[in-house]
Backbone bond lengths (Angstrom), bond angles and torsions (degrees), N, CA, C in turn:
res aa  C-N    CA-C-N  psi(-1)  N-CA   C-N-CA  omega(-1)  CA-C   N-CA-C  phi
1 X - - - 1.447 - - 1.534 112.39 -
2 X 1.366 122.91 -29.00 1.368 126.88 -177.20 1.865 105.63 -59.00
3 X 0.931 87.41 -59.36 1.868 95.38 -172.70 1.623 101.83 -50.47
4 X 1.612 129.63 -58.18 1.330 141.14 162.16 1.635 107.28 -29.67
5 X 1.386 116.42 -64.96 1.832 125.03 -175.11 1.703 101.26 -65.07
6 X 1.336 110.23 -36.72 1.638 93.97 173.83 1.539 128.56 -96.27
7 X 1.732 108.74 4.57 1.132 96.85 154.76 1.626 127.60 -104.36
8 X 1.354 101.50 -3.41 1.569 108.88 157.95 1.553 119.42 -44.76
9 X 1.429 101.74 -72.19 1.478 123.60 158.77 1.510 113.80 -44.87
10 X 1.292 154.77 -66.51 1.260 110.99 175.62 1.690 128.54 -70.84
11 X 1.255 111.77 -8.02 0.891 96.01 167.37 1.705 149.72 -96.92
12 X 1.266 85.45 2.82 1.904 121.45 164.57 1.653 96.97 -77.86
13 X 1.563 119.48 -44.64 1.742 108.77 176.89 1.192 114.23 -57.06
14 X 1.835 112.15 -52.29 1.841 105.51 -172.79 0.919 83.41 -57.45
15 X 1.312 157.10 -69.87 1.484 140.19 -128.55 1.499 106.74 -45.47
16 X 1.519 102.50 -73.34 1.219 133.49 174.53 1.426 104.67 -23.73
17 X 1.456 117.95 -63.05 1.455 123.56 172.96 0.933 130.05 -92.01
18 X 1.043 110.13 42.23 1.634 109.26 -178.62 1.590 104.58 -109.60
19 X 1.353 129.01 156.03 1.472 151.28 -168.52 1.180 90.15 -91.37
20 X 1.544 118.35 138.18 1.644 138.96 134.02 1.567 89.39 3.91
21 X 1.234 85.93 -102.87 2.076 98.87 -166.85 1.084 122.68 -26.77
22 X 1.702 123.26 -25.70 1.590 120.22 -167.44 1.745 89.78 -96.33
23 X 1.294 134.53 -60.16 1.235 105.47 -172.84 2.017 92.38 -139.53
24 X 1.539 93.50 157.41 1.340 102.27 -172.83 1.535 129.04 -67.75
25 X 1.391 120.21 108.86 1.423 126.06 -179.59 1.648 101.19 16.71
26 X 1.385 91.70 -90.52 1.662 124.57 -145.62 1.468 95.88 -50.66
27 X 1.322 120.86 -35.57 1.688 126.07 -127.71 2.128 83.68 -107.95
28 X 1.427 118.00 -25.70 1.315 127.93 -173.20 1.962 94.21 -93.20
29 X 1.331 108.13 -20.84 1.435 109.01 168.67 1.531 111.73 -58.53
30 X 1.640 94.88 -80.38 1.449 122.12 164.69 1.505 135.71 -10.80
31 X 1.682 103.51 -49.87 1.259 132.31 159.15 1.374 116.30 -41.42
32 X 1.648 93.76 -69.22 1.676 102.76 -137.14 1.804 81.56 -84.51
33 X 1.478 124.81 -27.69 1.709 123.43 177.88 1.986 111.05 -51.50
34 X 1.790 99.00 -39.97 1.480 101.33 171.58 1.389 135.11 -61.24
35 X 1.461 91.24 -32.60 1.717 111.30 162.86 0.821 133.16 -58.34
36 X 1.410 122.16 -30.36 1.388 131.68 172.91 1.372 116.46 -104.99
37 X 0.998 119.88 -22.80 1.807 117.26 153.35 1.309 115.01 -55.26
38 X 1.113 128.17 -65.02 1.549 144.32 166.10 1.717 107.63 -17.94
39 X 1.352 106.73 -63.71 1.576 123.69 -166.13 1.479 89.24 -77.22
40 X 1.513 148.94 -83.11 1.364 156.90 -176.86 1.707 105.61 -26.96
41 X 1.568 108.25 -20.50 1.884 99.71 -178.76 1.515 90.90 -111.53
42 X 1.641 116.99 0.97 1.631 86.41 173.10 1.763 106.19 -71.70
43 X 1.486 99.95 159.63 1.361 108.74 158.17 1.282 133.95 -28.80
44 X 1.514 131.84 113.64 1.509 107.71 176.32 1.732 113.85 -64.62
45 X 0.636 124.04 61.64 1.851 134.60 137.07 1.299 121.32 -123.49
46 X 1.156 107.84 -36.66 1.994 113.35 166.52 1.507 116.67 -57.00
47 X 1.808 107.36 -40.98 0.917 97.09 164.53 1.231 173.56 178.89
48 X 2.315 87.38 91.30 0.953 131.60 155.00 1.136 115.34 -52.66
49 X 1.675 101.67 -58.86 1.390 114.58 -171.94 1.878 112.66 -65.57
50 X 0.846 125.53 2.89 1.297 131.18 169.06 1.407 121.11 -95.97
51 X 1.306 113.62 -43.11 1.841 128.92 160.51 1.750 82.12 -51.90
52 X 1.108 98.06 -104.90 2.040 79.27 -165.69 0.783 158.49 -16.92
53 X 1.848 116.44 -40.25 1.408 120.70 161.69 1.361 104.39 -72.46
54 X 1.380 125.98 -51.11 1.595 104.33 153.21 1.793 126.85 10.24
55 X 1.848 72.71 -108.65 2.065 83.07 169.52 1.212 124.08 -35.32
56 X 1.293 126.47 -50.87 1.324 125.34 146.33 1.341 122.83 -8.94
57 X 0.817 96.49 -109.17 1.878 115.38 168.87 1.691 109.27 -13.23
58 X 1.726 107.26 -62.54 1.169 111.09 163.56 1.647 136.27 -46.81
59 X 1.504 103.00 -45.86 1.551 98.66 -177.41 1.584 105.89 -82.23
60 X 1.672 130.64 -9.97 1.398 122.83 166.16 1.522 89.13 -79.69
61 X 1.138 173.22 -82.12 1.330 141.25 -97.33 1.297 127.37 -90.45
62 X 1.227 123.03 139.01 1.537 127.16 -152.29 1.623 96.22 -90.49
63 X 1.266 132.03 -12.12 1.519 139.30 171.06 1.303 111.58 -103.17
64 X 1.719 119.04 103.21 1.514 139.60 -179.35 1.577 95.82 -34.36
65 X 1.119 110.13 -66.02 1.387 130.97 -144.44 2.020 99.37 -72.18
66 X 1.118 100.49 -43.36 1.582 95.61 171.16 1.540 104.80 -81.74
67 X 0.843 135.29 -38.90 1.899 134.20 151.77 1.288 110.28 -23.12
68 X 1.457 124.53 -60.12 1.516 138.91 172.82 1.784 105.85 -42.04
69 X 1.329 97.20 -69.52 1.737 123.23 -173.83 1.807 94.02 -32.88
70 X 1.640 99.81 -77.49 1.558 115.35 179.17 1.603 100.64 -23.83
71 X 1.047 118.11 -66.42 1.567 129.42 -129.88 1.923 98.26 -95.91
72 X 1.630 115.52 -34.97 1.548 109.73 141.66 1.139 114.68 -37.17
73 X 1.266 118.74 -98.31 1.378 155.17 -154.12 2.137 90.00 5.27
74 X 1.335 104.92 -86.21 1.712 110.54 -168.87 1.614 99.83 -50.90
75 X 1.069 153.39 6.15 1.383 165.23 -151.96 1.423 103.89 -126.27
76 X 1.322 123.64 -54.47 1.221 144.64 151.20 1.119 122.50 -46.30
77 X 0.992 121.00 -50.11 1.977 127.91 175.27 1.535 97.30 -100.29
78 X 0.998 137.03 7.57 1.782 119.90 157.97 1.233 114.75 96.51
79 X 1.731 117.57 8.36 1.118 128.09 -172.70 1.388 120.19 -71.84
80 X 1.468 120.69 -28.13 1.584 158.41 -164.27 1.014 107.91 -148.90
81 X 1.271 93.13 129.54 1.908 114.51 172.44 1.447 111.91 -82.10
82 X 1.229 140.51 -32.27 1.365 153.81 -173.18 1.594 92.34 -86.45
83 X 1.446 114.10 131.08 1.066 149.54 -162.46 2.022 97.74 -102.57
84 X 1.504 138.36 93.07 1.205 129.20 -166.53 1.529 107.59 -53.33
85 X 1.734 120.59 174.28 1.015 107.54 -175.47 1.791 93.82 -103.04
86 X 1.336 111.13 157.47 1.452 120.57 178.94 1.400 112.10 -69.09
87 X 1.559 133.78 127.66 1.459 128.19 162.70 0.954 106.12 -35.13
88 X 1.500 110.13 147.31 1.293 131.55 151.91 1.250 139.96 -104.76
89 X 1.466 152.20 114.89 1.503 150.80 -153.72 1.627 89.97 56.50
């Protein structure tokens, strides 16, 4: 599941960052709205269990800032009400 939860997650970031030119407004809307419908009708045990391997993921990663990403992400899609706290230094 780890490899699956982190390619969800980067690929909800390019989205996120991606330019006009690389992919179309609406269609990077569209996307990233399916993504989070998808995850919000899994079962709450899927995902719980996804917030965790999450954190997981997060407290191994040697890059703060993708640690951050991880540890948004269910915060972002409505999974968690608590908003993570931002790295610091």
């Amino acid at each position: 599941m780890p490899v699956l939860a982190g390619l969800v997650v980067g690929i909800v970031s390019w989205l996120e960052g991606c330019d006009d030119h690389e992919v179309d407004p609406d269609s990077a809307v569209k996307m990233l709205e399916s993504v989070a419908w998808v995850l919000e009708d899994l079962p709450a045990e899927q995902q719980e269990r996804l917030v965790h391997v999450l954190n997981e993921m997060a407290d191994g990663s040697p890059n703060p800032d993708w640690g951050y990403r991880l540890r948004l992400f269910p915060y972002a899609c409505g999974l968690v009400a608590d908003e993570p706290a931002k790295p610091t230094g």
